[in-house]
Every structure is written in C-alpha cells, then in structure tokens.
C-alpha positions as CSV (number, residue, x, y, z in Angstrom):
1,X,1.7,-18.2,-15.5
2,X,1.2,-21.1,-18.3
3,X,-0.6,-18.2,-20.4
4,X,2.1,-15.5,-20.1
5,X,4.8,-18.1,-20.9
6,X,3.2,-19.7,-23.9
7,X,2.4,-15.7,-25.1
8,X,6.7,-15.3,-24.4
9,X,7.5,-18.6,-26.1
10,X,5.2,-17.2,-29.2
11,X,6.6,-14.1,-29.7
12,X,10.2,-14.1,-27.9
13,X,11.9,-11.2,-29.8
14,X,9.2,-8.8,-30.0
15,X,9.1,-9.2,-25.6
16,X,13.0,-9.5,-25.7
17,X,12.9,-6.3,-27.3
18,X,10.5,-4.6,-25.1
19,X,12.1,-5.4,-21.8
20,X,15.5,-3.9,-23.6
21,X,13.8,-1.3,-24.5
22,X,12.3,-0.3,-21.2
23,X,16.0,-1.1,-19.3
24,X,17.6,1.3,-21.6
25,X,15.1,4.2,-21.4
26,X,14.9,3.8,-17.7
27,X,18.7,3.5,-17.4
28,X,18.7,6.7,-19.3
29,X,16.4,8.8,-17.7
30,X,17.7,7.4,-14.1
31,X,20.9,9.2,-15.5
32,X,19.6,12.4,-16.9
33,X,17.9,13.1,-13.5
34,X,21.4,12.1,-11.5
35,X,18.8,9.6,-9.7
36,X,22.1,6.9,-10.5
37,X,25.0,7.1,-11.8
38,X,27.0,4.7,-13.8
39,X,31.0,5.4,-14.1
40,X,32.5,1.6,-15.5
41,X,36.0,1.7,-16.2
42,X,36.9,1.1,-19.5
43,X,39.1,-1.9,-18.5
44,X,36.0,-3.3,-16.8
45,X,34.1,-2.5,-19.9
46,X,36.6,-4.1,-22.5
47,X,36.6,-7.4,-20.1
48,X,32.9,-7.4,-19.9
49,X,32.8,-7.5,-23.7
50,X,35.1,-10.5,-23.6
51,X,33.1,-12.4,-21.5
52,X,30.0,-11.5,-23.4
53,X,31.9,-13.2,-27.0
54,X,33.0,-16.1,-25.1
55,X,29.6,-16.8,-23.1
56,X,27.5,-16.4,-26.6
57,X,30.2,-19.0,-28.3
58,X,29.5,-21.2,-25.8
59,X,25.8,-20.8,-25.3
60,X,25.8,-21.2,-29.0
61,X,27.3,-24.6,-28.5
62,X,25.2,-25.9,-25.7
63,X,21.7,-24.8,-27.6
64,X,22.8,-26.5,-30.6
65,X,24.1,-30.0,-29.0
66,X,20.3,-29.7,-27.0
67,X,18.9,-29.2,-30.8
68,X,20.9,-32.3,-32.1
69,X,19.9,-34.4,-29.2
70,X,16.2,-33.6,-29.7
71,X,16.3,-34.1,-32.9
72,X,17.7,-37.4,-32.4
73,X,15.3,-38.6,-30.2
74,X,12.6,-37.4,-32.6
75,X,14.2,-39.9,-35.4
76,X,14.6,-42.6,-33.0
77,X,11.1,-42.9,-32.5
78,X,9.8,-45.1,-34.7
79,X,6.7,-43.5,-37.1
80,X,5.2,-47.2,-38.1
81,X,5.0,-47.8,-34.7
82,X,3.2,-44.7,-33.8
83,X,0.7,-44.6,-37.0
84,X,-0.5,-48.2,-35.7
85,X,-0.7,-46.9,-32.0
86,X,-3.1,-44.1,-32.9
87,X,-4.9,-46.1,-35.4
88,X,-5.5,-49.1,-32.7
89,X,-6.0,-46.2,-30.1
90,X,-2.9,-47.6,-27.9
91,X,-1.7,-44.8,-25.3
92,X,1.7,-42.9,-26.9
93,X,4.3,-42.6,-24.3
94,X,4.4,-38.4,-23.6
95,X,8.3,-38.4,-26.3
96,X,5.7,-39.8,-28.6
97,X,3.2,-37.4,-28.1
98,X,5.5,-34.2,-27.8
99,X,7.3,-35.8,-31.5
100,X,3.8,-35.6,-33.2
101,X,2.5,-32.6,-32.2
102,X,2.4,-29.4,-33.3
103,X,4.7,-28.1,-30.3
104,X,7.9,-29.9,-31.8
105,X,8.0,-27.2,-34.5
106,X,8.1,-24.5,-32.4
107,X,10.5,-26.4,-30.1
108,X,13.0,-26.8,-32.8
109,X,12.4,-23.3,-33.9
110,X,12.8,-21.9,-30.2
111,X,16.4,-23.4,-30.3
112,X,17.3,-22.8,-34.0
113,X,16.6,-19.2,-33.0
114,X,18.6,-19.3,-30.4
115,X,21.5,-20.0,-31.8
116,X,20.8,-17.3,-34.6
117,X,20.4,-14.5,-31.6
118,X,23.7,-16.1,-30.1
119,X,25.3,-15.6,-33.4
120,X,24.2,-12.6,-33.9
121,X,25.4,-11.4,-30.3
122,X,28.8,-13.1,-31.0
123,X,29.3,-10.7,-34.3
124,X,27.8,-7.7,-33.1
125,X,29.6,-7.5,-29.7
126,X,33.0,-8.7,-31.7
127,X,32.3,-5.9,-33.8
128,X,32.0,-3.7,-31.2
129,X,35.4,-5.0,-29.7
130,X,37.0,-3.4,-32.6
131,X,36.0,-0.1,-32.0
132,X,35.8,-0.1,-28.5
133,X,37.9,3.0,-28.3
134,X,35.9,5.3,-30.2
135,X,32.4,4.4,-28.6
136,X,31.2,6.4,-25.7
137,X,31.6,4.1,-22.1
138,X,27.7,4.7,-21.7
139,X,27.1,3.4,-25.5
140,X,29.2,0.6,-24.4
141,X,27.8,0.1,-21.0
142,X,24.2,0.0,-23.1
143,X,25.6,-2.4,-25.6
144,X,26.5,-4.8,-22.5
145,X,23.0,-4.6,-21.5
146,X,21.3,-5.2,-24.2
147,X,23.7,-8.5,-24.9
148,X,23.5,-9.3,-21.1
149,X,19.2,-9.7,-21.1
150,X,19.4,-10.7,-24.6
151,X,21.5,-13.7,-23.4
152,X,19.6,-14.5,-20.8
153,X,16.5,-14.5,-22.0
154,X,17.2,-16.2,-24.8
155,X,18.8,-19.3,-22.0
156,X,15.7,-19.0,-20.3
157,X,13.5,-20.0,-22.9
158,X,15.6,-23.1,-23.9
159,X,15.8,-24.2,-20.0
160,X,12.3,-23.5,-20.0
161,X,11.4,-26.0,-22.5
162,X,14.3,-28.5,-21.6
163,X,12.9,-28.5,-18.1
164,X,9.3,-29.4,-20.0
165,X,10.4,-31.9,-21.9
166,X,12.5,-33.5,-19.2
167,X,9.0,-33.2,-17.2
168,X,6.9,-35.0,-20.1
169,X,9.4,-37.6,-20.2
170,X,9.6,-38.0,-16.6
171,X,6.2,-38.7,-16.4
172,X,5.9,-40.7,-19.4
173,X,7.8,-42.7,-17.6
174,X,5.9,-42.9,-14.1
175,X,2.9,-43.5,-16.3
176,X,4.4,-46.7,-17.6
C-alpha cells in the first residue's frame, strides 16, 4: 500500500486525471446505454456549484495555513545544531530528520500544489457560474464531478502527509 501511495504522491495529477477520466467515460456510457440515469435540477446544480467555490476557498485556506505551519517548524529547527549532531553522529529527533531530507521538498511541493489545483478549481467553477445557463445540465453535472474528485483527492494527499508527519513526530517523541 506504501508503494502505490508514494507512486500517487509522485505523480498526483497525471492519477487525478485518470480516475476523472475513467468516472466521466463510465458515467457516459452508463447513460448512453440507459443503464442510469442522471436528471439534477438545475437549482440543485446551481447550489452545488456554490458549494464547490466556497469549499475550494476554504480548502485553499486550510492547505496554505498547514504550508505556513510546516514551514515554520522547518525554520525553527536550528541548522548548527543539526550539522554538529550528524557530524558527532548524535540521533536527530524524526522533525529533524523529515526537515533534512529529501521528502521535505516534495512535502512543500504537495501543498503548494494544492493550493494551485484549489485555485484553479475556485476560477474555473466561478467561471462556469457565469454561464450556467447556457451549458447543458449533463456538462454541468460533469463539471461537478470533475471538481468534486479533484477536491478530494487533492485533501487526501495533504491529510495523508499531515497524518505522516504527525506520526514521525509522535514517535520522535516516544523515542525520546
């Protein structure tokens, strides 16, 4: 499971895009054989979108406080003190370790990225608002989709790693 996660944490847009991809095609053919079909009302449709703009402002929000605080704790750390540990071979506590490795990049990049895709959600779907009227209630239903795994996708990987982090600390700490 470690494997397929680490793969997903590499490469998040391109699988993003895959499962959206699969969704909407199957969606569509489920349709186009009458296997289901999907009738949303465009009020329901038009309050949807809403609560897709607010929920990516707000995600937005959370994912960048998270990247603030991380950073934080990254300059907190003090480097002198962690250049003399590894040179006298002391044990780093498992912040220390996580700060100096090569994973703290992609950390920071996971949530940067994050907040770019809810960005990008945010405009797109406002955009969308505009001309709700003139887009097909299918189109619209698809756009909700897309956002809708998009979002959570994209809140699963940052759990995911604040949940690892919180672990590494945690037993840092047990360690001590």
């Amino acid at each position: 499971m470690t494997k397929i996660l680490d793969k997903y944490i590499k490469h998040p847009l391109l699988y993003d895009l895959i499962i959206v991809i699969v969704f909407i095609i199957g969606k569509h053919i489920l349709s186009s054989k009458n296997v289901i079909t999907i009738s949303v009302p465009i009020e329901t449709l038009k309050s949807m979108i809403s609560d897709i703009i607010s929920t990516t402002i707000s995600l937005a929000g959370f994912i960048l406080a998270s990247l603030t605080i991380i950073v934080t704790f990254k300059d907190n750390i003090n480097h002198k003190e962690i250049h003399n540990k590894i040179q006298e071979k002391n044990e780093l506590s498992g912040m220390e370790l996580l700060f100096t490795s090569k994973h703290y990049k992609r950390i920071v990049g996971v949530f940067s990225w994050s907040c770019i895709i809810f960005l990008t959600i945010f405009f797109i779907v406002s955009i969308v608002k505009l001309f709700l009227d003139t887009i097909v209630n299918d189109y619209i239903f698809d756009i909700i989709i897309i956002s809708f795994i998009t979002l959570s996708a994209t809140i699963f990987r940052c759990l995911l790693i604040l949940h690892k982090i919180i672990k590494i600390q945690i037993n840092s700490n047990i360690n001590s």
